[in-house]
C-alpha positions in Angstrom: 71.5 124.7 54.0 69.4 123.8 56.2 68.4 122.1 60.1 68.8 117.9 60.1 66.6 115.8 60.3 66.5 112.2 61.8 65.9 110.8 58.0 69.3 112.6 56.7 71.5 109.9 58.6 72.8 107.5 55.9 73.4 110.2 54.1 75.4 111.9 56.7 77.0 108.9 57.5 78.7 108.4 54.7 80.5 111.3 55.0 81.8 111.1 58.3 82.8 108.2 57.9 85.7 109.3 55.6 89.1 109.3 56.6 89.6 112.4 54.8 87.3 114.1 56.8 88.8 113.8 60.0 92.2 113.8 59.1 91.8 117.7 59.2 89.2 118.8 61.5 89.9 118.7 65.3 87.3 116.5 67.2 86.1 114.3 64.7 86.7 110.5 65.5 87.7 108.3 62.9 86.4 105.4 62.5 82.8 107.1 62.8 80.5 104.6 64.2 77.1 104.6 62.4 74.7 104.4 65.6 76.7 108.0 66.4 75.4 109.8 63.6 71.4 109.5 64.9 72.6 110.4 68.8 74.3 113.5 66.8 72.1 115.0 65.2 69.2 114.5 67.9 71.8 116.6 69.8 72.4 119.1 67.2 68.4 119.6 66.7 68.2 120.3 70.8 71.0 122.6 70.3 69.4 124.8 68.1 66.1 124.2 70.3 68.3 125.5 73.3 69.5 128.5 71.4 73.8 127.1 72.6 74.3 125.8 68.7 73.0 125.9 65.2 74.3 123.5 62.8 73.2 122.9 59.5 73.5 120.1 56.9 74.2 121.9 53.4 72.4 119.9 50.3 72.6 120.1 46.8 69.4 122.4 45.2 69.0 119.7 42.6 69.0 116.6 44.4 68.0 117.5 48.0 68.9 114.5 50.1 72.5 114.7 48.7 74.0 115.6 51.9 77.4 117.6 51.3 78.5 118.7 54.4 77.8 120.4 57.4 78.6 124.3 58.3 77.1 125.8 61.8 78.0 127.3 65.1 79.2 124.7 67.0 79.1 126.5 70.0 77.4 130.5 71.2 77.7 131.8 73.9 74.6 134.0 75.0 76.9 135.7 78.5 79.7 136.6 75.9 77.6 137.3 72.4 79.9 135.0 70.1 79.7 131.9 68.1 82.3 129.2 67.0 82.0 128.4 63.8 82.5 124.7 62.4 82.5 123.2 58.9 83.6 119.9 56.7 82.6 118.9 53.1 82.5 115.6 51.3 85.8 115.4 49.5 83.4 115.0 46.4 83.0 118.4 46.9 86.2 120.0 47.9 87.3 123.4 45.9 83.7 124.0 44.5 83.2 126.8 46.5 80.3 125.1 49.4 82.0 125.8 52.1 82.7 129.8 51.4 79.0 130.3 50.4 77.8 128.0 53.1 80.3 130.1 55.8 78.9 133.6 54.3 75.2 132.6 54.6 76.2 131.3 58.6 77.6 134.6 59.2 75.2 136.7 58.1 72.9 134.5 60.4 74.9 135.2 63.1 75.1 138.5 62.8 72.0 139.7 61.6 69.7 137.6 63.0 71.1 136.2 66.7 73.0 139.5 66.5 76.1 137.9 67.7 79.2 140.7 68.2 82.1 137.9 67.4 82.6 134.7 65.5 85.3 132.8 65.5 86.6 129.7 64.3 89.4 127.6 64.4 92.0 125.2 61.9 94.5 122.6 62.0 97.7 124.6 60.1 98.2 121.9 57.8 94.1 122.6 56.8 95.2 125.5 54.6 92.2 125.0 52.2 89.8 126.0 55.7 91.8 128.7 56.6 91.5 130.2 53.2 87.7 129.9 53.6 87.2 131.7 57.0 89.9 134.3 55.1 87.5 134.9 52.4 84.6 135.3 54.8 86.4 137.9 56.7 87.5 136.2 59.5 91.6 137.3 60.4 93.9 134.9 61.6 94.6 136.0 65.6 96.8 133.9 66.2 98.4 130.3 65.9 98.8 127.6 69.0 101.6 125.3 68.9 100.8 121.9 69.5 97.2 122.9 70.4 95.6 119.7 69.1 96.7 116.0 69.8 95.3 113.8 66.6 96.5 110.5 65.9 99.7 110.6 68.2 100.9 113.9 66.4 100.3 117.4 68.1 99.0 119.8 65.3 99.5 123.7 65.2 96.0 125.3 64.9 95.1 128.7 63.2 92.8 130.8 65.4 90.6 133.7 63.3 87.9 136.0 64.4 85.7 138.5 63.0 83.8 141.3 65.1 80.4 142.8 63.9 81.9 146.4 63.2 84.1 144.7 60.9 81.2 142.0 59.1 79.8 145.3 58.4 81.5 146.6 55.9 82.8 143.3 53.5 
């Protein structure tokens, strides 16, 4: 994992631009239009500049500009001491294990080092693969919201989770 940069763009690009991407995750517009992906990640590096988000793009060790997804807080809130955490892999990488390791490194960065007291995150129920990730991280499912989502004409039921410092502690 680590911070984008302006020269990772086709890369990103051609995952976002995936159907399969968006299907499941709640804000991400499909089709994804090209010229998007360099306004995004100029707003994702001032984000982390600012201190309200820190996203990363996770790469493979081996071949470093093979861009496999993304894992970050998406949002952190400085009044409140919590962050949202947000993720998506390349299908080409789905069940491999990325998005656990990438989650457990964000947390322990958010926890150790921004020394946030919450993080939190969020799924689409029928994303049973990304629940099972934050579940394996630590995070507990709260709670679920009916029809919390409108995507593609259908409301979707979303999974909310948290995980509180005391309890980061001791997995």
């Amino acid at each position: 994992m680590r911070p984008y940069e302006i020269q990772d763009a086709e890369s990103v690009f051609k995952v976002v631009k995936l159907r399969e991407i968006a299907e499941t995750t709640i804000s991400m517009p499909h089709p994804y239009p090209r010229e998007t992906v360099d306004w995004w990640i100029n707003f994702v590096r001032e984000n982390m500049e600012k201190g309200s988000a820190y996203e990363f793009g996770i790469f493979l060790k081996d071949r470093p500009s093979e861009y496999v997804g993304n894992c970050g807080f998406v949002s952190v809130s400085n009044q409140h001491n919590h962050g949202e955490l947000g993720y998506f892999i390349s299908p080409d990488y789905w069940n491999k294990g990325y998005s656990t390791e990438a989650c457990s490194k964000l947390l322990d960065f958010g926890f150790s080092k921004l020394g946030l007291e919450r993080v939190f995150g969020r799924c689409m129920a029928k994303n049973i693969a990304s629940k099972r990730v934050m579940e394996k991280c630590g995070l507990k499912v709260e709670g679920v919201a009916k029809h919390e989502v409108l995507k593609w004409d259908n409301y979707e039921d979303v999974f909310h989770l948290g995980l509180i410092r005391s309890e980061w502690d001791y997995i």
